[in-house]
N, C-alpha and C positions, 0 to 999 in steps of 0.2 A: 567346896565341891570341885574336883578334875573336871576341865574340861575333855571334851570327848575328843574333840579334834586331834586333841596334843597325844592322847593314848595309841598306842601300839596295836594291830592288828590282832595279834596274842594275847593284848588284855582288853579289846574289844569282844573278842570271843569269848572268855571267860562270863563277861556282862550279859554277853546273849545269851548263853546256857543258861545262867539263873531267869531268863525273863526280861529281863533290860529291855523296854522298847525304846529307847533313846540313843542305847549300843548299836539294836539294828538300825533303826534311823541312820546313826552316823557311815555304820556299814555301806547302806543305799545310799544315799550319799555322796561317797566316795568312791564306790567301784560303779553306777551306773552308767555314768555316761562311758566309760571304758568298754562296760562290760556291752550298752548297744554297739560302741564302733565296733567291735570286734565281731559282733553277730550279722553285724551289717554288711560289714565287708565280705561276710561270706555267700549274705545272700541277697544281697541291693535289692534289699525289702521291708521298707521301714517298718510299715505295720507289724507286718511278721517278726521281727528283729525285737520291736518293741516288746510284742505280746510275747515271746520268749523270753526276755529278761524279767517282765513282769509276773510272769508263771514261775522263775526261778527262784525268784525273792520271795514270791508266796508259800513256796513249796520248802524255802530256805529258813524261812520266819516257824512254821508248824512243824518241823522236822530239827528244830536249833538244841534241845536236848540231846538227840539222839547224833549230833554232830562230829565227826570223826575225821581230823582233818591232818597227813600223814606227814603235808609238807608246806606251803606255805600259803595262805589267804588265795592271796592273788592267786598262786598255781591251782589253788582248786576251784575258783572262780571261775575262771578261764576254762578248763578242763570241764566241767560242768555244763556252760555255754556250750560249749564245740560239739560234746556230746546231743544236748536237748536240738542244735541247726542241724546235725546229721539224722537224729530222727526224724525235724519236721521234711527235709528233705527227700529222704525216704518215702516219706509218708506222702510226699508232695509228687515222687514219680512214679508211685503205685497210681496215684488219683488220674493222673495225667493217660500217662495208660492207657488205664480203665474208659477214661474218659476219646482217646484217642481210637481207641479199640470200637468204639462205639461208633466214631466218625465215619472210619473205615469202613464196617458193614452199610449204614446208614450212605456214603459217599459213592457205595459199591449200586447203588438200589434208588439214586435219585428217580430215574423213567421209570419205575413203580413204586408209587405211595403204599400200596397196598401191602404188599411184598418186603417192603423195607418196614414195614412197622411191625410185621409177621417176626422179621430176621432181630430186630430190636427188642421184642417181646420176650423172642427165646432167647437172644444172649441175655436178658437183665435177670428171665427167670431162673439160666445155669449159674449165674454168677448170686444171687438171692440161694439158690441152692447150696452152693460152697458157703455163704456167708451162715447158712444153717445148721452146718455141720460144725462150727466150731463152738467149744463149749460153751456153757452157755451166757459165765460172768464176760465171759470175752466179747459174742454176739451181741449181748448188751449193751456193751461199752460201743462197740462199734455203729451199733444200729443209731445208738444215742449221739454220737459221733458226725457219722453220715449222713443220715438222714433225717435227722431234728436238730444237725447243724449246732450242736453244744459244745460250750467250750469244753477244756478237760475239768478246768476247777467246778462248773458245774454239772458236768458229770461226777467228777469226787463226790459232792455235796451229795446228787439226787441218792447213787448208789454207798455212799454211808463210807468208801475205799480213800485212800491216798492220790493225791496227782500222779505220783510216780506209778503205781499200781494200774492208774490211765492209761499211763503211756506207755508200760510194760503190755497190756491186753490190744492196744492198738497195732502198737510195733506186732507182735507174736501175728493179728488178724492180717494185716496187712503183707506181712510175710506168705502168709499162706494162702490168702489170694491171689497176690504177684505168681508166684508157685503155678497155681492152677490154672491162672487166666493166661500165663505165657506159655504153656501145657496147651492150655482149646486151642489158641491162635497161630500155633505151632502144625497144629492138626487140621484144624482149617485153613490153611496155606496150603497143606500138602493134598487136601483132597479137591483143592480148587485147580489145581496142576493139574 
């Protein structure tokens, strides 16, 4: 029997396409700890770094048939990672935002409780509003997302879809909030003037 170690990236991959859970083993293996430096460095966020490389190789392992790789392991290892740290980023300064935006009003309105929870109320219900307009596989993802705090692999699972198809309805939701909440807050600056 080959060992695996001594095989080529090229005929590791061939292994994985038939099924080989030994090939991907040796895959993980070999490119993870690589593959968290590189996620790390981007975002000096272990957890985060982690649960991205761990989402990759999952997504990596269920998607291994359909595997289409134009240049070399490593380059698309790499390329892959960089991609999924700029969505979580993304997705990281929509929240923030969101989240900041909320301070703001809330910071605006400490000397009335009353008032500030009025002004809180209505920005969560305009933004629950946008979040209802968008279609509905997306709203789902999202809401499952946001507010049941699910990861993406168990949103794949609940909703029967792909991680990737996850993180395509999240990015898309996310977009289109950013959009709209940087639109109110734009508006509300200039009628607080």
């Amino acid at each position: 029997m080959t060992k695996l170690a001594a095989l080529s990236d090229d005929e590791l991959i061939a292994l994985l396409q038939s099924g080989d859970i030994a090939a991907f083993e040796e895959i993980y293996n070999r490119y993870w700890l690589e593959l968290y430096s590189s996620a790390y460095k981007r975002l000096r966020e272990r957890e985060a770094a982690q649960e991205i490389v761990q989402n990759f190789f999952t997504t990596f392992w269920i998607n291994r048939r359909q595997l289409k790789i134009h240049t070399s392991l490593t380059g698309y290892l790499h390329t892959s990672i960089k991609y999924l740290v700029l969505n979580y980023k993304r997705a990281e300064a929509v929240k923030n935002s969101y989240n900041e935006s909320l301070l703001v009003v809330n910071d605006n309105q400490l000397e009335n409780p009353t008032e500030s929870y009025i002004n809180y109320k209505e920005l969560k219900e305009t933004v629950d509003a946008f979040v209802s307009q968008l279609p509905i596989k997306c709203r789902s993802v999202f809401e499952l997302s946001r507010n049941q705090h699910k990861t993406n692999r168990e949103i794949a699972k609940q909703l029967q879809i792909s991680e990737k198809t996850v993180e395509s309805h999240l990015t898309k939701a996310i977009r289109y909030l950013r959009t709209n909440i940087d639109a109110l807050l734009a508006i509300l600056v200039i009628i607080k003037r």
